[in-house]
N, C-alpha and C positions, 0 to 999 in steps of 0.2 A: 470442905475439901480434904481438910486432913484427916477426919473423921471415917472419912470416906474409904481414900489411900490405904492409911494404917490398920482400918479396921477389914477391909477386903485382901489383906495380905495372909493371912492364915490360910482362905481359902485360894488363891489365885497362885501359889506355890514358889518355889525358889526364882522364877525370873520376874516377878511382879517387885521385887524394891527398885528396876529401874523404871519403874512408874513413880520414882520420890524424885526425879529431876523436876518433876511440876511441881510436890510441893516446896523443890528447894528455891527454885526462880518464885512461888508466890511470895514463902520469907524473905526475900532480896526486895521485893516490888512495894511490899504493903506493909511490913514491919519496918520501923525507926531501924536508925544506921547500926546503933551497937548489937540490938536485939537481932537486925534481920541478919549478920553476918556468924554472929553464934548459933543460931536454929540454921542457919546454912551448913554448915560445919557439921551440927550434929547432924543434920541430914545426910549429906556424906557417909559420913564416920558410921552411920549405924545403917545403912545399906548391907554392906560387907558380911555382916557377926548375923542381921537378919536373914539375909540368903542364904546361911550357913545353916541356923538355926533349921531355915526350911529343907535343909538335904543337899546344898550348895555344896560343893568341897573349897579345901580352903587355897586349890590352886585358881580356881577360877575368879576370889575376891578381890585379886588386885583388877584383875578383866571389867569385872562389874562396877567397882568404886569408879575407874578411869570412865564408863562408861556412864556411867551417871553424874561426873564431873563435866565428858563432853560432850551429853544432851542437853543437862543444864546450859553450858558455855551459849550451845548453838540457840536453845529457846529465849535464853537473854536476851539474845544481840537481836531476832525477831521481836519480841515483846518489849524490852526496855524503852526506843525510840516512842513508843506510841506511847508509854507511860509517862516518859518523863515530858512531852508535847504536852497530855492532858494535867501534868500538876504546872506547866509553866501558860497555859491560860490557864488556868482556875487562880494562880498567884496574878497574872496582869490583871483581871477582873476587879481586886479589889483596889489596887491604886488608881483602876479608871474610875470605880464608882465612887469613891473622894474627888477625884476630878473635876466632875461633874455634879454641881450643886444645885439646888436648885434657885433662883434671884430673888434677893429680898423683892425687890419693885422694879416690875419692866415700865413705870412711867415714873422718869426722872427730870428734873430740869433742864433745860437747853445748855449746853456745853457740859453736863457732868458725864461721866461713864457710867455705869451701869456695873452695879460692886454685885458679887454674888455672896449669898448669907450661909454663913456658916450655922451648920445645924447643932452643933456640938456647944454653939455660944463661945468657942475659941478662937484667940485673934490666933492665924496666918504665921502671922509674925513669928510666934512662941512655938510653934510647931515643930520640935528638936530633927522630925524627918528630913525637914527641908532643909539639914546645915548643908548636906554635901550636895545640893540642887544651885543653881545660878541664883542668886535674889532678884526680886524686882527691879530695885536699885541700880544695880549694874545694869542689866540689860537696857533699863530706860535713861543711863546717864544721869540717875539722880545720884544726889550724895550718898556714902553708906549710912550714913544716920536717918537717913529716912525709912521709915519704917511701912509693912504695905498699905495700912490704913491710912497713913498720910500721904501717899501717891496719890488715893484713886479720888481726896477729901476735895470739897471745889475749893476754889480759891476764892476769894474776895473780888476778884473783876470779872469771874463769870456770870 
């Protein structure tokens, strides 16, 4: 896209740099925070000196930067919602697929539950994600020293 923009600017003449509103909202959307916010900025900033370049005069650069600040503004506020929807499911996806394990053994003894096997061969327990989640413990009124493999272990009179 950029390739594109910048390189069709020689031919397309002094009003084609507010065609960089697209590539200033890509750098906001798809580049990391500190990077996309400087290739923002220069995208901006070199609007102006570019239109000039192309026969622009230099009364009309503040017209075009502002111009190209509030197409940017406007394609954000349409474009951003949809983008940041698709990176906050593509982020729920992976804490559902730890979720969802798949069970050591769907045939267990009378009275025990049904433990699901951890693929990783890590106990639950030691999982440093899980400090700021509720424990098992509490929720089921056990002691805090029990740990989750000793919840779900059978007891001796089952």
């Amino acid at each position: 896209m950029t390739a594109v923009i910048v390189g069709a600017t020689p031919l397309a003449g002094n009003s084609w740099p507010r065609a960089y509103t697209a590539l200033g909202v890509s750098f906001l959307l798809v580049l990391p925070a500190p990077w996309s916010y400087l290739g923002y900025v220069a995208v901006v900033a070199a609007a102006a000196p570019v239109a000039h370049a192309l026969g622009l005069s230099w009364a009309a650069a503040p017209w075009l930067t502002f111009s190209v600040l509030a197409g940017s503004a406007a394609l954000l506020l349409l474009v951003w919602p949809a983008a940041a929807l698709t990176r906050l499911r593509a982020a729920r996806e992976v804490p559902a697929q730890r979720a969802v394990m798949p069970s050591a053994s769907l045939a267990t003894p009378a009275g025990s539950e049904v433990r699901a096997a951890d693929p990783a061969g890590m106990d639950p327990a030691s999982d440093p994600s899980l400090d700021r989640m509720p424990s098992i413990a509490r929720i089921s009124s056990c002691p805090p020293s029990a740990s989750a493999a000793n919840v779900n272990a059978p007891t001796a009179t089952s």
